[in-house]
C-alpha atoms as one frame of an Amber mdcrd trajectory, in Angstrom:
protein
   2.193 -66.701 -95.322   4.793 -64.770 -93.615   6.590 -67.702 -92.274   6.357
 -69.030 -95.792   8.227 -66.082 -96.782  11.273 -65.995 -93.902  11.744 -69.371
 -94.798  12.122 -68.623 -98.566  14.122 -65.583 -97.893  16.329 -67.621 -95.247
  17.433 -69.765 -97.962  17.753 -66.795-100.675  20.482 -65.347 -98.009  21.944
 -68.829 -97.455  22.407 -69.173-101.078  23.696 -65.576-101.625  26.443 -65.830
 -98.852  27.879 -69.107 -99.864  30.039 -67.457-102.275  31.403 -69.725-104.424
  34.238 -69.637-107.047  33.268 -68.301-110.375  32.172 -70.523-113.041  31.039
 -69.483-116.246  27.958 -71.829-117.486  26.633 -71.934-121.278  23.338 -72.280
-121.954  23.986 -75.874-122.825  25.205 -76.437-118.819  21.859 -75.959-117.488
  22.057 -78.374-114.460  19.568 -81.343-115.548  19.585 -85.301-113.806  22.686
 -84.412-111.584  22.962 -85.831-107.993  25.579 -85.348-105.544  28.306 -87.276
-104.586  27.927 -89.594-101.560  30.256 -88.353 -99.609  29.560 -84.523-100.038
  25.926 -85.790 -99.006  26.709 -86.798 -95.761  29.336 -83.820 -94.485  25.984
 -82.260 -95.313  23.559 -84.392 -93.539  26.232 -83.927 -90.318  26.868 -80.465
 -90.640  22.609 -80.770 -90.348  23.321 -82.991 -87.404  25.023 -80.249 -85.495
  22.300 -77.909 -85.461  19.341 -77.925 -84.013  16.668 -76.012 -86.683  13.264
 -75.069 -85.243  12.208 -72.668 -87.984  13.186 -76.188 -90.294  15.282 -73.889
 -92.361  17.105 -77.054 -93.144  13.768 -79.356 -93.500  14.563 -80.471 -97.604
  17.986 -81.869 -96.841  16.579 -85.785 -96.520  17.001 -88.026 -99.213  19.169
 -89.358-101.828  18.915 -86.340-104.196  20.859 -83.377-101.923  21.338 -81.482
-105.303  17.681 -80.529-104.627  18.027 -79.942-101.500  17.378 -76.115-100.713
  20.723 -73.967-100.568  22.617 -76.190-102.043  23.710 -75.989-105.458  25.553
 -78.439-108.201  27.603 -78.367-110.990  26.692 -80.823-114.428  30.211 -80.424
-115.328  31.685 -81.984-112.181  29.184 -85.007-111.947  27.466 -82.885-108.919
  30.066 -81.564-107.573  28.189 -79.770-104.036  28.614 -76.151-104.420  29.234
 -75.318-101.480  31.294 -78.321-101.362  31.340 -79.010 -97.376  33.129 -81.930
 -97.735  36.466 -80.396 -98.517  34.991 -76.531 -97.986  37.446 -75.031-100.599
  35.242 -72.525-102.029  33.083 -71.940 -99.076  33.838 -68.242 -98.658  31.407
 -67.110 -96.150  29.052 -68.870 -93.845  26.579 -66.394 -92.079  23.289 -67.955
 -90.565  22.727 -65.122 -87.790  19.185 -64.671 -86.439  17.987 -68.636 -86.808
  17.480 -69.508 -83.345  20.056 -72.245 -84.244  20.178 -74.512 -81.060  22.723
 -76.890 -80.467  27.031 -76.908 -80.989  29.310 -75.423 -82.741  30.802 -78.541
 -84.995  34.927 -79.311 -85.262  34.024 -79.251 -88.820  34.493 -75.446 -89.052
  38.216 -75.723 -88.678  38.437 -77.316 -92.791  36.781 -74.306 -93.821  40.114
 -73.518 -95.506  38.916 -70.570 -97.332  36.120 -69.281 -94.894  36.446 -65.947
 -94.712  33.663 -64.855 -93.213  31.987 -66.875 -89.798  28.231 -65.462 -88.743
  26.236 -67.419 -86.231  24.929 -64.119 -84.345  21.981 -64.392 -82.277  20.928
 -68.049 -81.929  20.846 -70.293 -79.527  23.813 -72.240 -79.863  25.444 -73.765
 -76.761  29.077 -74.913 -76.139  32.358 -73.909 -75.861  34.248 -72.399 -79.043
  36.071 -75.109 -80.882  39.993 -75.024 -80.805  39.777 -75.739 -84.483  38.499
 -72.135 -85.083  42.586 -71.334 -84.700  43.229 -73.198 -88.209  41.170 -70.832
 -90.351  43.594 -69.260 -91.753  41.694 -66.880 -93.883  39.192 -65.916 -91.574
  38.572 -62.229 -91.373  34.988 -62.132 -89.875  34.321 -63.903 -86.398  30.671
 -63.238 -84.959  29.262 -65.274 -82.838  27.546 -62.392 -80.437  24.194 -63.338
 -78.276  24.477 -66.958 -78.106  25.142 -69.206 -75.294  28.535 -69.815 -75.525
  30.594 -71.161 -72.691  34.182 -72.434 -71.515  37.266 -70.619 -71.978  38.410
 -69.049 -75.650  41.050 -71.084 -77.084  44.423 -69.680 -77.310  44.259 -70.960
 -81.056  42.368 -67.834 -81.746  45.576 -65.712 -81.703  46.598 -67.514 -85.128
  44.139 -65.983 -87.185  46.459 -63.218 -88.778  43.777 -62.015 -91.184  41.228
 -61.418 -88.703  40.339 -57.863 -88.539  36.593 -58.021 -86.609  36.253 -60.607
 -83.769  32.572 -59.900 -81.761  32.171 -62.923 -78.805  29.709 -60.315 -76.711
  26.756 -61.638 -74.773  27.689 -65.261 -74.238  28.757 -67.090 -71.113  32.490
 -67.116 -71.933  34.491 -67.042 -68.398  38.715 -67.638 -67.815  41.511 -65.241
 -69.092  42.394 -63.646 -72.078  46.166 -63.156 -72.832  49.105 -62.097 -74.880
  48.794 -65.304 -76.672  45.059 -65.447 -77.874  45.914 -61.536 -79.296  49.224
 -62.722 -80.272  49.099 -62.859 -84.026  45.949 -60.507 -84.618  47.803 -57.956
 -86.623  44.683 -57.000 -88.672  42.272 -56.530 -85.669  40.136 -53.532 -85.935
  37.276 -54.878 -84.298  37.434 -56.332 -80.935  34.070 -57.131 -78.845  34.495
 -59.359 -75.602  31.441 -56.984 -73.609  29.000 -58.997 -71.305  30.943 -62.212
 -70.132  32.818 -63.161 -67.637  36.234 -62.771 -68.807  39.499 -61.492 -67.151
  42.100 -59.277 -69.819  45.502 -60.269 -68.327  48.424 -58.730 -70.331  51.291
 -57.368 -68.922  51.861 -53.270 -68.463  54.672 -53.692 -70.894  52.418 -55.418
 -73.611  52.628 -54.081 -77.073  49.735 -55.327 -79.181  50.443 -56.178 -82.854
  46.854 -54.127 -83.856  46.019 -51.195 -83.997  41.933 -51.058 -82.748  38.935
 -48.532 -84.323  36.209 -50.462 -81.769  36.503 -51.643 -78.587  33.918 -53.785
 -76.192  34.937 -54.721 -73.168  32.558 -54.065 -71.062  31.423 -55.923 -67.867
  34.994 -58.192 -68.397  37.657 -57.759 -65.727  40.304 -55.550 -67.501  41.442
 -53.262 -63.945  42.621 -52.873 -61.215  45.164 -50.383 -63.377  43.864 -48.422
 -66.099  45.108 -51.164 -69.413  48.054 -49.364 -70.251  48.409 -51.115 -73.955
  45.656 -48.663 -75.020  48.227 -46.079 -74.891  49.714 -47.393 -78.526  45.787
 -47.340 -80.065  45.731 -44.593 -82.198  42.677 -45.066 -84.596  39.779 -45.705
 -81.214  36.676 -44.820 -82.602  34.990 -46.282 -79.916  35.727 -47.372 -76.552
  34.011 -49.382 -74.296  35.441 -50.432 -70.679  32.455 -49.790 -67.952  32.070
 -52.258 -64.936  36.291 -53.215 -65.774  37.812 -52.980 -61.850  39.427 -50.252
 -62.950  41.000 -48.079 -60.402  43.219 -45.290 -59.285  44.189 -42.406 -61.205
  43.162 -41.550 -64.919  46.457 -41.468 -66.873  47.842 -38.907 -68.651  47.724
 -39.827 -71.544  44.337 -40.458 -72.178  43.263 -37.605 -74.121  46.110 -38.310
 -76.518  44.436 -41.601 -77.904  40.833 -40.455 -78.046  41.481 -37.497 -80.326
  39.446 -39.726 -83.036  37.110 -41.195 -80.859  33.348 -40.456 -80.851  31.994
 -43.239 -78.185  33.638 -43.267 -74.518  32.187 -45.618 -71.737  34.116 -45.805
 -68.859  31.034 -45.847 -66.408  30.911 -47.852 -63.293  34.336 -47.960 -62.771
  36.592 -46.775 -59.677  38.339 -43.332 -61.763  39.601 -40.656 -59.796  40.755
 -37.040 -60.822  39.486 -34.171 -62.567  36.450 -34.981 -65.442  38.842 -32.800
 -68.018  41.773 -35.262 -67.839  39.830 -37.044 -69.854  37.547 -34.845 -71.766
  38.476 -31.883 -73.124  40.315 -30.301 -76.345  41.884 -33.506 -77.206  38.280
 -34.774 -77.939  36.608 -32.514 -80.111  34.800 -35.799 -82.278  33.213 -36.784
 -78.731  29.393 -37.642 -80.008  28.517 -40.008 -76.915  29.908 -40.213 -73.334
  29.202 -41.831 -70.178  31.521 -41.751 -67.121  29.162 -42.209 -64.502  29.703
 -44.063 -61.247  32.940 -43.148 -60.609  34.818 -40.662 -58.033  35.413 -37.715
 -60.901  35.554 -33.744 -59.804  35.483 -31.155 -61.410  33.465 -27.899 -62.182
  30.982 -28.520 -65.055  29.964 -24.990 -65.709  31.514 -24.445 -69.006  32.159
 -28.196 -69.888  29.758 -28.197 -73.162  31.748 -25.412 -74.121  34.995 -27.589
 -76.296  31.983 -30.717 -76.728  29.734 -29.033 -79.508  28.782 -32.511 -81.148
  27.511 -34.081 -78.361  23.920 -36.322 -78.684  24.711 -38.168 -75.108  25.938
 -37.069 -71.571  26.237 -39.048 -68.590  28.147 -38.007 -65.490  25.964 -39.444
 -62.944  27.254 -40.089 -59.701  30.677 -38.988 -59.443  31.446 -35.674 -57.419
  31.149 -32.810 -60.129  30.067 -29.282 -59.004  29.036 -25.874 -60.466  26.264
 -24.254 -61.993  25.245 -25.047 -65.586  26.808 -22.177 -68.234  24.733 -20.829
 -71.642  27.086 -22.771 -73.167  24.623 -25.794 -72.733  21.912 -24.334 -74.007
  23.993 -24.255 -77.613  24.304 -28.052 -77.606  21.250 -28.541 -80.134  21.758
 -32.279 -80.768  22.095 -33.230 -77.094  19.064 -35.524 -76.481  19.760 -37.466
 -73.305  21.606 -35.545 -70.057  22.154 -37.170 -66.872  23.845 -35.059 -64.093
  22.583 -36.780 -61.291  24.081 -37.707 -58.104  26.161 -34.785 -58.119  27.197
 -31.538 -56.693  25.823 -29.063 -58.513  23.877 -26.043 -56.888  21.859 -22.855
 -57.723  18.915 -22.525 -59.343  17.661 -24.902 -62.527  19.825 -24.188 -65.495
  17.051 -22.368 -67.676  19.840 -23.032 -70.273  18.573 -26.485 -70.780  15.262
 -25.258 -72.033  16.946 -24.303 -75.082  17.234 -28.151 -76.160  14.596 -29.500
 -78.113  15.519 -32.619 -78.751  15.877 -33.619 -75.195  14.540 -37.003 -74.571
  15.463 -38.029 -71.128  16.951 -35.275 -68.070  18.316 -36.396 -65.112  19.127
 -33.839 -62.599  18.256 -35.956 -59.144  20.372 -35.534 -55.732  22.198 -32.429
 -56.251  21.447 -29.065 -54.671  19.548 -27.488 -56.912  16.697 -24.889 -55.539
  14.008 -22.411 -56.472  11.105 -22.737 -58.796  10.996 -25.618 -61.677  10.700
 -22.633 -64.737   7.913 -23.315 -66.976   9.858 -23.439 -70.122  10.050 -27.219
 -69.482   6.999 -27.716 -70.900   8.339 -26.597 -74.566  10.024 -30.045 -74.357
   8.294 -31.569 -76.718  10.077 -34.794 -76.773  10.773 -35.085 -73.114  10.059
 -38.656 -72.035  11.763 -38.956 -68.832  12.183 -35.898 -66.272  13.924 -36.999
 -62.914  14.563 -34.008 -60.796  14.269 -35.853 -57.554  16.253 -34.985 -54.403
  17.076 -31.435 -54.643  15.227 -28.254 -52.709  13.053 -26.897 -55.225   9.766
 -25.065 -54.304   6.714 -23.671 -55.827   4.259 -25.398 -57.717   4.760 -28.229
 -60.258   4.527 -26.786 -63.494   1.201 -28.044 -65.564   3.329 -30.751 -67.593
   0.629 -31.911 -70.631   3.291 -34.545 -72.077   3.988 -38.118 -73.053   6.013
 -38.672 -69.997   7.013 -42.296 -68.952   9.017 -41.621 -66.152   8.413 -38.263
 -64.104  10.317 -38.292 -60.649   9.668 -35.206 -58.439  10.156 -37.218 -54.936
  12.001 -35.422 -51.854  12.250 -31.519 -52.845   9.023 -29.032 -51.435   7.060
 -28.593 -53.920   3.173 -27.645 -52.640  -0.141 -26.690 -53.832  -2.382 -28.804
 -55.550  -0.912 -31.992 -57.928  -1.909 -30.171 -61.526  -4.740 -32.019 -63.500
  -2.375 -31.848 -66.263  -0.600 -34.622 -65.647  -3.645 -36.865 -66.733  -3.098
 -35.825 -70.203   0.056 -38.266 -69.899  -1.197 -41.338 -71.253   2.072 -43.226
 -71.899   2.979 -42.507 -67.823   4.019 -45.412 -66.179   6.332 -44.442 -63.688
   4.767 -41.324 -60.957   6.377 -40.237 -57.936   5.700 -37.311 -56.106   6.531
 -38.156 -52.920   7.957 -36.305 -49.653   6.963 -33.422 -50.957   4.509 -30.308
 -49.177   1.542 -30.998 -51.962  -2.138 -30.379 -50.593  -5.764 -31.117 -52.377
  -7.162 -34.442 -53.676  -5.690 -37.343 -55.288  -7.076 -36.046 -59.170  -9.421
 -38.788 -60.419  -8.349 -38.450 -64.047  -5.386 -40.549 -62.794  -7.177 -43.553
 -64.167  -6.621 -41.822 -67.844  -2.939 -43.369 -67.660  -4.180 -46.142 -70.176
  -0.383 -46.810 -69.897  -1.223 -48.361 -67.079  -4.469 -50.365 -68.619  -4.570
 -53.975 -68.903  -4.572 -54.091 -72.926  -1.821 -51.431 -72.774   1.178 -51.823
 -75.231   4.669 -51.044 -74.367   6.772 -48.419 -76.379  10.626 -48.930 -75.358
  12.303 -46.462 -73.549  14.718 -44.293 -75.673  17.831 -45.912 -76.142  21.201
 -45.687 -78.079  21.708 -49.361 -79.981  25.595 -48.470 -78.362  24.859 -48.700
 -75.249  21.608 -50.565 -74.930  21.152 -49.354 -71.227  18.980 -47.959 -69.627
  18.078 -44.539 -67.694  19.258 -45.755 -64.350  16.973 -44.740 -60.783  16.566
 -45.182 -57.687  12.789 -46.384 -56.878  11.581 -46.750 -53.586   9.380 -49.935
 -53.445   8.464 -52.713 -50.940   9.793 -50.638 -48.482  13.521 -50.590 -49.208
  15.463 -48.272 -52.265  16.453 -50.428 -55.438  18.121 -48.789 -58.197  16.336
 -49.474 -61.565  18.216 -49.594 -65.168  16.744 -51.982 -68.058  13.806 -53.450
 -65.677  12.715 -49.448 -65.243  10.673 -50.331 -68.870   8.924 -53.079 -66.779
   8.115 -50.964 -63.180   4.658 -49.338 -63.150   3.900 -46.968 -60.150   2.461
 -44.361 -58.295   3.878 -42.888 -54.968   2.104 -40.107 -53.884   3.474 -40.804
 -50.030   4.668 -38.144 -47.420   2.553 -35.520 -48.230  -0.188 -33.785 -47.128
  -3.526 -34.589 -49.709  -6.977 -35.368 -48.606 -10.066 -36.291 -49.496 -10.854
 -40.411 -51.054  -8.724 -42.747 -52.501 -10.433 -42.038 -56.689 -12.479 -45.439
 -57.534 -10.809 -44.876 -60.582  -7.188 -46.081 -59.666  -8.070 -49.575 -59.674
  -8.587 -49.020 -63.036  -4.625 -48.976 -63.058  -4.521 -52.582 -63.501  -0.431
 -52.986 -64.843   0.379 -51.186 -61.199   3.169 -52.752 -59.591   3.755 -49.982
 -56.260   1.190 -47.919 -55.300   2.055 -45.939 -52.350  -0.475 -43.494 -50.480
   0.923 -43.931 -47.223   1.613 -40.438 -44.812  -1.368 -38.413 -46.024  -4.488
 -37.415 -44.684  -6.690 -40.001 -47.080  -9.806 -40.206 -45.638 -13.674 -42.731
 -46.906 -12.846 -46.134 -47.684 -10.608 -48.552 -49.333 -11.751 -49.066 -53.050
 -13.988 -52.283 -52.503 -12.287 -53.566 -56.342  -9.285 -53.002 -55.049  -8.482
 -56.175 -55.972  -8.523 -55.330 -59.832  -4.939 -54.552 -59.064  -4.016 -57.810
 -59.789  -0.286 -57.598 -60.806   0.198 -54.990 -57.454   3.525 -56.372 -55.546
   3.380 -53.535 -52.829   0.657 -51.763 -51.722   1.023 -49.139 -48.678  -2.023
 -47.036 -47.475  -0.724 -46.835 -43.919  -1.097 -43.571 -41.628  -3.972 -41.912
 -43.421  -7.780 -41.381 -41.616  -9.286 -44.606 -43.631 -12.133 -46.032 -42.214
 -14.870 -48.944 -42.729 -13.923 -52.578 -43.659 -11.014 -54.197 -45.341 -12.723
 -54.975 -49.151 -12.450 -59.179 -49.246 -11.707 -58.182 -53.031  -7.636 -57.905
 -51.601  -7.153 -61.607 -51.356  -7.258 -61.655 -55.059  -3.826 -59.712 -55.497
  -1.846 -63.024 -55.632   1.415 -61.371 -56.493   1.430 -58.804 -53.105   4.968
 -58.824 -51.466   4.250 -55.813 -48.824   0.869 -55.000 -47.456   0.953 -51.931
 -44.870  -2.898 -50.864 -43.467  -1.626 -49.362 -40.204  -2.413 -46.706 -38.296
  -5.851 -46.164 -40.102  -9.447 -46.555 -38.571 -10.109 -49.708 -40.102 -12.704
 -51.723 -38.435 -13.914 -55.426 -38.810 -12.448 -58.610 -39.480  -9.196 -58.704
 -41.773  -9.972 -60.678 -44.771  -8.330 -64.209 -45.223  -7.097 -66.353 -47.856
  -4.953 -66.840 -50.842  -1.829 -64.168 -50.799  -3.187 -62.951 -47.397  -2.348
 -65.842 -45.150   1.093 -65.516 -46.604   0.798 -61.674 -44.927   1.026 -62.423
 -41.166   3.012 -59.719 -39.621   0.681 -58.126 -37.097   2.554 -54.901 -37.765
   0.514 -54.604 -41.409  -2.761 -53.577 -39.413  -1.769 -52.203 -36.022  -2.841
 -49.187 -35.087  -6.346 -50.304 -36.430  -7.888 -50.485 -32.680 -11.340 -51.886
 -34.367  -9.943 -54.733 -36.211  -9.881 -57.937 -35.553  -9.077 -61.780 -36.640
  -5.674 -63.165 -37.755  -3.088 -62.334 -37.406  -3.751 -60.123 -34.592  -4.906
 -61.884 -31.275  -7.927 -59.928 -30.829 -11.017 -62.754 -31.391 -13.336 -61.401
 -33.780 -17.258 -61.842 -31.889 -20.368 -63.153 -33.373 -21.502 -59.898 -34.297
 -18.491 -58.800 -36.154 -18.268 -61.699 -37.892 -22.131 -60.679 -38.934 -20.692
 -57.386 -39.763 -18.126 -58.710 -41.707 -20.153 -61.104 -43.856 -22.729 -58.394
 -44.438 -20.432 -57.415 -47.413 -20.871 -61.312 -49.108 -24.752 -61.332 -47.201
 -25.910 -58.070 -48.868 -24.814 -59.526 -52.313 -26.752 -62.791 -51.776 -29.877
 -61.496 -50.207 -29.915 -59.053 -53.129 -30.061 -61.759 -55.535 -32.858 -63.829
 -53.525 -34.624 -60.491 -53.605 -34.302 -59.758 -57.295 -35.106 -63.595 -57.664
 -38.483 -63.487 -56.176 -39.288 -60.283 -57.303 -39.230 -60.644 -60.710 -41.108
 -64.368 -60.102 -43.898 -62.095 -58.646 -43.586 -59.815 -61.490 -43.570 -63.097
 -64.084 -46.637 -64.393 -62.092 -48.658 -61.395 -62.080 -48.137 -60.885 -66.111
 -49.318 -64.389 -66.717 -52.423 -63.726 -64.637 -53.228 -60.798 -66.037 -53.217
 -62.179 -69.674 -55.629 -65.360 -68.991 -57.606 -62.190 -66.892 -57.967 -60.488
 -70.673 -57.979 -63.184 -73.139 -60.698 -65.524 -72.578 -59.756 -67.961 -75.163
 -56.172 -68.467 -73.193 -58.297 -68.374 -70.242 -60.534 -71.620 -71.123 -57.647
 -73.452 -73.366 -55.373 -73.132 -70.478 -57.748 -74.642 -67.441 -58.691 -77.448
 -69.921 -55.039 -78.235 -70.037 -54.867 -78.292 -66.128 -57.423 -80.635 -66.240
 -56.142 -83.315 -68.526 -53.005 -83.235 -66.723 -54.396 -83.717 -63.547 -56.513
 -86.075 -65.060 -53.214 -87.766 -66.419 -51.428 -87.805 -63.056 -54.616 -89.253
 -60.989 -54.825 -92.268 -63.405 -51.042 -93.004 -63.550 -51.693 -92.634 -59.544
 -53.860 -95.108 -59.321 -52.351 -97.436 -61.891 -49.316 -97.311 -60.110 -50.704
 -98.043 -56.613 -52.765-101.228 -57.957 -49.022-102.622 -59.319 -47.408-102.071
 -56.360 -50.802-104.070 -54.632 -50.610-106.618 -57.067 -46.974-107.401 -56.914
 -47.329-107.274 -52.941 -50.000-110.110 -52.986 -47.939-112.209 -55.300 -44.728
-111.523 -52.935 -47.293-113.058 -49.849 -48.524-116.221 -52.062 -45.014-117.552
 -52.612
């Protein structure tokens, strides 16, 4: 039924965008017994050719009769007359067929769209280069073709298209150079999207360009190593977006002068040096979003909120900014996502930020910040991802009871006991508390992060449709540091390493099933491995080494066929080291040293007869269980029966006379079947 009704409302859109010329019909020109003109028929049946239609949007157009063919419309005056007529396309105004899952090319055809104004093909599937032919529609003022495949250079034809105002190629596979000529004649561009390809901007320093631009994508396309100095004639940038460019050097001066209308300012990942206020400041009072992380920026951020007052986004991650946080942030009600990370800053935590109830996401990791973690952080209601990692703050974690998906407290000295509010965060997928002084037990309400279940469902991260990245951290896993940005919505984990917490590893963690890292390494974990450990079945790295663990490896941890990293040393682990499956691919003796009492491959120490007793005992008890259960409750069956022919005497004598006639039966077959064999024996000796 639903698919029933996408495909109805596909073609109700088709129809409603293939604007046609006006034409007045009478009642009398109802369209009755018309059919289409051959040769309109098949620049249909090839434009149908071109494009490859899995949802069978197109599925009618077969057959004589394309009149009746859905999306396509005729006219009884003209002797069915296509409208649209694709043949020679002169009242096809706009063509928009975004969100298909179109596979296939984009046909030389579209360059007789004479009057096409607008040209849609957003988010399918389509594969090939952009046709030169593009260049010859002349009235074209809308060119989408974001998220598709697209590949090969852009055709310098492009430049032609004088009444082009929004041009959006983002997301393809588009690769070679952009220059002066394909912008040549674009004297109505306002929109200009290039972001996530693989092209390189080369215009001279001296460039003028004929447009003057509101929105600008450019992201992840080669526009550095200087800072593009054409900008400096853009006076209407709304938004502007040049992160991951090659940009380098100095930030220019005049900057601020061309952003006074601008309210969206990416310039992340690029090589910028200078001060952060020759950029920002009270030139750019409309500022509602900005990221500028990943450069080489200074600059004290005390008072920076102070000329910012519409902010809703702040990222100055890793660059070298210093100072302690003003009151002046606390006033910044609409401010919903900070990241400060990677920075300079210093004093206590900016109680300031408290203030902000919207907050979503905080990033404060590797600075200098110290002292206690203030309670007031809990009266974040909407707090979803708290990374205060790598700073020297003390004291006791604070008794967090949110919906937390990422929490980060790693490398600061924290200590006491890890609160048992934290298992009221249900939606927690991402837990690190490592390197810290913490003491206690590992809280067995840990397996309450149903996050974490296997029939869990996955809420995306917050995210602004601008950017559509990610909060961006470093996670230590498999043993080596990887910095996480979209895939963070994919990591589950628990490090708990490099502390000081005792007691068992909870039977209830291997309830955890989506973990991906679990880490209890560098503690004083004593009792044995889970024996379902192996429950854990998507676990890529598992590390339990230097703790007091004891007894056998479970065999249940050959069944984790995705394990990367296995580390058991330095434990008291005893018996033979399970084989099989992802194991064999494990054979680095350095996963179990330290385990004096183990034994079997890899290591060279030859498990004996009796450990290999001991080691089976695990699989024995199970099956001499089962033999004992087996004949146990035969004994019990046997006994019943008894005892009911014991009581009823009518069972009693009905069931003996049944005994008796088939033993009677069996005796006579006996014998008959003895006197054939004789029978058949003396024939044999006669012949």
């Amino acid at each position: 039924m639903a698919s029933y009704f996408y495909t109805n409302f596909i073609f109700v859109l088709l129809h409603a965008l293939f604007v046609i010329q006006a034409l007045k019909f009478s009642h009398s020109d109802a369209l009755t017994n018309v059919s289409c003109i051959g040769a309109e028929r098949e620049v249909l049946l090839k434009f149908k050719h071109n494009l490859t239609d899995p949802l069978r949007c197109l599925s009618s157009w077969i057959g004589e009769h394309c009149c009746e063919w859905d999306g396509v419309k005729c006219n009884n005056k003209t002797g069915g007359k296509v409208l649209p007529a694709l043949s020679e396309l002169e009242h096809l105004i706009n063509l928009c067929l975004g969100w298909n899952n179109f596979i296939g090319h984009l046909p030389n055809q579209f360059g007789d769209f004479k009057h096409l104004e607008a040209l849609s093909l957003e988010s399918n599937l389509i594969s090939s280069p952009i046709p030169t032919t593009v260049g010859q529609l002349s009235s074209l003022r809308y060119l989408i073709l974001y998220g598709n495949n697209l590949s090969g250079n852009i055709p310098e034809s492009i430049g032609q298209l004088s009444n082009l105002t929004d041009l959006d190629f983002r997301n393809n596979r588009l690769d070679g150079v952009v220059s002066e000529l394909h912008l040549a004649n674009l004297t109505s561009l306002t929109f200009f999207a290039l972001s996530l390809n693989k092209l390189v901007i080369n215009v001279s320093a001296s460039w003028v360009p004929p447009f003057q631009l509101e929105y600008i994508y450019l992201s992840n396309c080669k526009v550095g190593p200087e800072f593009p100095n054409w900008l400096r004639t853009q006076r209407n940038i709304v938004s502007l977006h040049m992160s991951n460019g090659g940009i380098a050097g100095e930030i220019p001066h005049w900057l601020p002068d061309v952003l006074n209308n601008t309210g969206e300012l990416d310039l992340s990942s690029n090589m910028l040096r200078g001060n952060l206020f020759q950029i920002v400041g009270k030139k750019t009072p409309r500022l509602l979003q900005l990221s500028l992380s990943g450069n080489n920026l200074s600059g004290d951020i005390s008072n920076f909120t102070c000329m910012l007052d519409r902010l809703d986004y702040l990222d100055l991650s890793k660059n070298q900014l210093f100072g302690r946080l003003s009151p002046c942030w606390g006033l910044q009600s609409l401010l919903h996502w900070i990241s400060l990370g990677d920075n300079k800053l210093n004093g206590p935590f900016p109680v300031y930020l408290c203030e902000l109830k919207k907050l979503r996401v905080l990033g404060l990791h590797k600075n200098g910040l110290n002292g206690v973690v203030p309670y007031c952080l809990t009266g974040l209601y909407f707090l979803e991802i708290l990374d205060l990692s790598d700073n020297l703050f003390t004291g006791r974690i604070p008794p967090f009871i949110k919906d937390f998906k990422v929490l980060n407290l790693e490398r600061n000295y924290f200590t006491g006991d890890i609160p048992l509010q934290l298992c009221y965060n249900s939606n927690l997928q991402y837990l690190s508390l490592a390197h810290n002084n913490l003491s206690g037990g590992i809280p067995p309400c840990f397996r309450e992060f149903s996050q974490m279940w296997a029939n869990s469902s996955f809420d995306s991260y917050p995210m602004d449709d601008w950017r559509r990245l990610f909060f961006a951290m470093v996670v230590n896993i498999k043993g080596i540091s990887l910095e996480f940005t979209t895939s963070l919505q994919y990591l589950f984990s628990i490090d708990l390493s490099s502390n000081a917490l005792e007691g068992q590893i909870p039977e209830g963690l291997t309830r955890l099933v989506q973990l991906q890292n679990l880490n209890l390494s560098r503690n004083k974990l004593i009792g044995k491995i889970p024996l379902d450990i192996g429950n854990l079945r998507y676990l890529e790295s598992l590390d339990l080494s230097n703790n007091k663990l004891l007894g056998e490896i479970p065999h249940s941890i050959s069944n984790l066929y995705f394990l990367s990293r296995l580390d058991l040393s330095f434990n008291n682990l005893s018996g033979p080291i399970p084989s099989g499956n992802q194991l064999s691919t494990l054979d680095d003796q350095s996963v179990y040293r330290g385990n004096h009492a183990l034994c079997g491959a890899p290591l060279l120490k030859v498990c004996s007869r009796d450990e290999h007793n001991e080691g089976d005992s695990e699989g024995d008890s199970v099956v001499n269980w089962f033999y004992l259960g087996l004949g146990s409750g035969f004994a019990v069956a046997l006994m019943g029966f008894c005892g009911i022919l014991h009581v009823n005497r009518s069972w009693r004598i009905y069931y003996f006379q049944m005994v008796d006639r088939t033993i009677e039966k069996l005796s006579i077959g006996r014998m008959i079947t003895m006197l054939w064999f004789k029978r058949a024996f003396q024939l044999q000796l006669r012949k």
